[in-house]
N, C-alpha and C positions, 0 to 999 in steps of 0.2 A: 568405609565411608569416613569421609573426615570428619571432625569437629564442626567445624562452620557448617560442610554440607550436611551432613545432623541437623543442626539446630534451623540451619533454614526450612529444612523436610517437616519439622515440627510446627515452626512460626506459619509455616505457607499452611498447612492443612488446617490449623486451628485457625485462620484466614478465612478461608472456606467451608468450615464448618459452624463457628460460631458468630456473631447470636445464633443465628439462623442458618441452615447449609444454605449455600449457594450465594450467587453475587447480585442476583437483580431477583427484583419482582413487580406486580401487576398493583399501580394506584388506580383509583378511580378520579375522576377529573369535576365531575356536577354532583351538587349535593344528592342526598338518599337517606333524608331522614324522617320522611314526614312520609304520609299518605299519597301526598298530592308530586312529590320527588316522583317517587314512583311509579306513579301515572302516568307520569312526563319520561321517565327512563325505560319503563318495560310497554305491558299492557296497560291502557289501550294505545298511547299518544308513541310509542315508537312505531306504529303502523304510520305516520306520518312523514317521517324520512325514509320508508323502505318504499311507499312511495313515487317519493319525487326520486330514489336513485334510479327507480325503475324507469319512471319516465325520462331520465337524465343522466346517464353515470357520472358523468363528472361532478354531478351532485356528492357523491362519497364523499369528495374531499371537503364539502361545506360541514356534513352532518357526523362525519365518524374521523377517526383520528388517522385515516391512510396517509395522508399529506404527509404527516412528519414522521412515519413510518418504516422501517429498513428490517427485512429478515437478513439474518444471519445465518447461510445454511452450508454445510458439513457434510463430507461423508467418513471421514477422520481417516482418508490415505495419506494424508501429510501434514500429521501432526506439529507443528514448529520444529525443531530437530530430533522429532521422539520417531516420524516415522508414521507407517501404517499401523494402527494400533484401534483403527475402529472408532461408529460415528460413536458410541456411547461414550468412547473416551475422551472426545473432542470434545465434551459440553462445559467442563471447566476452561477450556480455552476461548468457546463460541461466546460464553454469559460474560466472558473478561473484556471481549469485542463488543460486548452488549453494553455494559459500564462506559467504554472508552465513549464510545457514540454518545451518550447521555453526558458524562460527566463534561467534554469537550464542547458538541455542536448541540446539546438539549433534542437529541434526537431519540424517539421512543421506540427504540433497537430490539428485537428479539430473536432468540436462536431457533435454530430447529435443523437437527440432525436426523439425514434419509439413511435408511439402510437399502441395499438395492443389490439387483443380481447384475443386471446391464448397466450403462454408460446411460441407453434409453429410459430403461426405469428413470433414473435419476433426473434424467433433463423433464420428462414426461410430469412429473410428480412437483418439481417447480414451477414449469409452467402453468400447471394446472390450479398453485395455490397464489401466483404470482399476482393476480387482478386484490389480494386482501391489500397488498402495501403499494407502499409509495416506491420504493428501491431494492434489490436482493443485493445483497456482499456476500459474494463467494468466499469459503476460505477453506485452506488443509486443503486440498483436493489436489490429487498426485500429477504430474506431466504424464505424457501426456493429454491423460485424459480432460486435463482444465482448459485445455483449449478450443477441445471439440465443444464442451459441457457450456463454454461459454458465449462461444459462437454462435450455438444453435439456441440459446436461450434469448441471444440479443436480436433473433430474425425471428421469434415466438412470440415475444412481448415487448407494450407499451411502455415501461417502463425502465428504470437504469438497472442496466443488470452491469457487476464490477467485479471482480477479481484481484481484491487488494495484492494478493503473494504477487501477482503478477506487476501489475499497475500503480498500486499505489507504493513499491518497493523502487519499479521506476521513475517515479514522479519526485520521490524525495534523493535519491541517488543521482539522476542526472542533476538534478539545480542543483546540487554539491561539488559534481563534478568538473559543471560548465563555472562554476566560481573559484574552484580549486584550479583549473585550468587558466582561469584569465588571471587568478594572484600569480601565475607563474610567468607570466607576460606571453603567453599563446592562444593560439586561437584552433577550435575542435576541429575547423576543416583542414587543419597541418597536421594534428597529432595520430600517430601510429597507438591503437589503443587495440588491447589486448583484454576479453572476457573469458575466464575460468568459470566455468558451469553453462551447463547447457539446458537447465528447466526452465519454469515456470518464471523465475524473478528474473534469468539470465538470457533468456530470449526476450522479454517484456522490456529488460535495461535497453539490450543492445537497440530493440527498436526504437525508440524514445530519442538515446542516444543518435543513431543514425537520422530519425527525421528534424534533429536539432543541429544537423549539419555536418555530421562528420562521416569523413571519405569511405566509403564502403570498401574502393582499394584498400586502403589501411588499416582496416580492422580484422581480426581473426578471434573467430571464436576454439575456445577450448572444452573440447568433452573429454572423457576416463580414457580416449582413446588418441586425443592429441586432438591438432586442429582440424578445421571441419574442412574437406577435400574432396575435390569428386574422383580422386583415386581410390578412394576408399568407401565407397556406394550403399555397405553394406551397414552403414551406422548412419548415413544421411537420410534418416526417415523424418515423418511429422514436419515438424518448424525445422529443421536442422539446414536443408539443402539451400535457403537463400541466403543463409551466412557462408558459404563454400566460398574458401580464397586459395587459391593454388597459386599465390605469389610466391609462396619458398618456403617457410617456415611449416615444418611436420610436428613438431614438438613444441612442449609448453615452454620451455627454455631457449629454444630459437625463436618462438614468438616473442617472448617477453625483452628480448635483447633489443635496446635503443627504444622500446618502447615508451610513450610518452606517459598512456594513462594505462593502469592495469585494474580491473575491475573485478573479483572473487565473491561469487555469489558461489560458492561449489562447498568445499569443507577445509578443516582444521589442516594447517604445515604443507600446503600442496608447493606454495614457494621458497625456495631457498636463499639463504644468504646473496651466495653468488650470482641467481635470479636478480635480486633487489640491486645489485652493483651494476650489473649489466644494462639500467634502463638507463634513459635518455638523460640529461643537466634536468634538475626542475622538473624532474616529474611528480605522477601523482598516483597515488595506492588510496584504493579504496576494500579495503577485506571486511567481508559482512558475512562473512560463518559465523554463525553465533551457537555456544558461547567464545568457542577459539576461533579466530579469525585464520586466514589464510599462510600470514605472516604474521611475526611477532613484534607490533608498534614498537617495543623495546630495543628489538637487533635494526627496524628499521632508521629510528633515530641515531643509533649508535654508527651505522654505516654508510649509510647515505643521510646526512641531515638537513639538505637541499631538496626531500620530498614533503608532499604534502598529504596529509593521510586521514582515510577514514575508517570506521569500524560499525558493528553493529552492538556494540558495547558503550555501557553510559557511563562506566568509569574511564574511557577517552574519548579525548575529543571528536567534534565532527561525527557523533552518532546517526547511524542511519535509522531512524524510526519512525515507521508508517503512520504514528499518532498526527505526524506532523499534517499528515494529506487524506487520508479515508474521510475523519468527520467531520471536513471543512468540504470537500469534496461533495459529501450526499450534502449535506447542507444546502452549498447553491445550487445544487439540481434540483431537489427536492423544493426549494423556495421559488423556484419558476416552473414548476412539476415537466420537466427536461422529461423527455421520452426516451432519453439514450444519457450514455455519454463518450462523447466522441477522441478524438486525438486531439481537436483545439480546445475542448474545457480542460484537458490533463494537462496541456501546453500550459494552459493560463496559472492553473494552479503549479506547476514546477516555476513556474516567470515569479507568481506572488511569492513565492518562499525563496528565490535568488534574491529579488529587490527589498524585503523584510529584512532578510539579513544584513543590510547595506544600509538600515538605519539606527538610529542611535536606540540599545538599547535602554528602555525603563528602567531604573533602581531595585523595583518587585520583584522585575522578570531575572535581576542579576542575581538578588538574595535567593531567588525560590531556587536559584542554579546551583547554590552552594560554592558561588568563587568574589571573587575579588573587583573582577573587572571583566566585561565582555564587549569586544567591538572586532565589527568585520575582519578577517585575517583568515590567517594560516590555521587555527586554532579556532575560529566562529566561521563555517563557510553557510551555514544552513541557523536556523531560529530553533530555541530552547522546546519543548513541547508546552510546557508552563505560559509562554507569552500570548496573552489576552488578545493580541491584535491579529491571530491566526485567522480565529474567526471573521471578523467583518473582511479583511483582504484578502483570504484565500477563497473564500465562500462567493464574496464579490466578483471575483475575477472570473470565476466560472459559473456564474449565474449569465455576468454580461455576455462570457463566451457561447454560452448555449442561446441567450438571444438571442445575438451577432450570426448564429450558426443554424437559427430556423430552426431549433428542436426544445422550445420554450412552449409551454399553452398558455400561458397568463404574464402580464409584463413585468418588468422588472421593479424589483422593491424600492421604494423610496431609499432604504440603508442601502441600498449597494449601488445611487447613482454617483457619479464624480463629479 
């Protein structure tokens, strides 16, 4: 182990263990000091909201704090790039989700990791605690099991049930790359794009991407095993078979040649040099392995310096990070209490973080960045996580979207009319 990775291994644990272990905890919100608190918070006066919920469920959200409420739930198969490693070991990651939610959208986030034998355990055991909150955020939860896990949870319950690794990866990745795309003077229904990885984030992109307009002819996806073909049947399981293109290309290296946009949601050096040369004028690399990305920003710049690039790393530019979209996301569902969330709230929220970044950034948002200067380009395609204005516009956007879309119960907030 190196030096720095040492000293970070030390910094990070005493992080998480002191003051106190762990990263969040349980305030209480109405006083509890007197006799008569008391009376009003337990026995006898809490028999008064139990109930009007009885007589009313939508009552919960007047008398208890479900409204602004989101679990965080786990089975720790995929843990960020540590892997299956268990729900218990996910809880420093699930309570980190727990922070981001509160510190960002002031949402009262909680984890809770299932251990389970089946797929059904697991959906069963959600569903079943699913009516306490307002929203579940899925996370770490391996392909393909997060899809069935997710699917059958959103046809079980009233409320948003979301899959950030999934969703909120593609939410911030495509508005990147539809800005990335249009600095290069193109448009996504021309460009030949090429996806490496075939899970959770890299089926979730491709979709997103394709219903944002671009040619399903010209796209190929890539798994461990080349691209996805129906010559090859025996690896076209789950989500695989509606990405199958038997235009030509068998390999990661025939597909990637003239390619416009290349997308690595997969792992560390899958692209080579030669790769990177071979794509189209102006094109656009987006590598989001983390912590090594797919290709090395470094050889890219050096060899092709006419691309445009992104990473999931915050020491380069154009970082891909979901802070940007999860807890602005529950935010405006959760502020119109949305029974879902659909393809047009995730649409609206990728839209608010293309057109954020097309305005002039704030002075604050530039210093909290650590640079000199930020304004739309090559080098800003997507907003800083730090910039204040996430909240009211990206939350806005998908509040109004879920109006617009009949999956709202209560009308829209006064802050998010235009």
């Amino acid at each position: 182990m190196s030096h720095d990775a040492k000293l970070l291994r030390e910094r990070a644990l005493a992080y998480h263990e002191n003051p106190v272990p762990g990263k969040i905890k349980v305030v209480i919100t109405k006083p509890a000091e007197t006799a008569d608190d008391l009376t009003l918070a337990y026995s006898p006066g809490v028999a008064e909201p139990v109930r009007a919920i009885a007589d009313n469920p939508s009552d919960a959200y007047r008398y208890t704090g479900k409204g602004n409420s989101v679990a965080i739930i786990s089975n720790g198969t995929a843990i960020l790039g540590l892997g299956n490693l268990g729900p218990l070991a996910s809880k420093p990651v699930m309570e980190g989700k727990a922070l981001l939610f509160n510190r960002f959208a002031g949402i009262d986030a909680i984890d809770i990791e299932v251990k389970h034998k089946t797929v059904e355990d697991f959906i069963t055991t959600v569903e079943c605690i699913a009516d306490t909150f307002g929203g579940i955020n899925l996370e770490d939860i391996k392909a393909p099991e997060c899809f069935i896990i997710e699917r059958e949870l959103q046809k079980r319950c009233q409320i948003p049930i979301f899959h950030d690794d999934q969703h909120g990866t593609a939410i911030v990745t495509t508005a990147g790359i539809l800005n990335a795309v249009e600095l290069q003077g193109k448009k996504i229904e021309d460009c030949k794009i090429v996806c490496v990885g075939a899970g959770a984030a890299g089926v979730a992109c491709s979709d997103l991407v394709l219903a944002c307009g671009a040619n399903k002819a010209n796209f190929f996806m890539i798994d461990r095993h080349g691209v996805i073909r129906s010559d090859r049947p025996q690896y076209n399981n789950g989500e695989k078979p509606r990405f199958i293109n038997d235009a030509g290309p068998k390999t990661l290296s025939e597909a990637i040649k003239d390619a416009d946009v290349l997308l690595g949601v997969s792992g560390p050096g899958l692209v080579t040099e030669e790769d990177v040369k071979s794509m189209a004028p102006n094109a656009v690399i987006f590598a989001c392995s983390n912590p090594d990305p797919e290709v090395d920003p470094a050889l890219v710049a050096k060899v092709r310096p006419d691309i445009i690039m992104g990473t999931g790393r915050s020491d380069y530019p154009n970082q891909i990070n979901n802070v940007l979209c999860f807890p602005y996301l529950f935010r405006g569902a959760l502020d119109v209490r949305a029974t879902c969330i659909n393809e047009e709230m995730m649409k609206a929220a990728m839209n608010a973080l293309r057109e954020l970044a097309k305005q002039p950034v704030p002075p604050e948002v530039v210093k909290a960045a650590l640079v000199d200067h930020l304004e739309y380009g090559r080098d800003y395609l997507i907003p800083k996580p730090m910039d204040p204005r996430l909240r009211i516009q990206v939350s806005g956007a998908v509040a109004r979207a879920a109006v617009k879309t009949g999956v709202s119960q209560i009308p829209l907030p006064d802050c998010y009319k235009q």
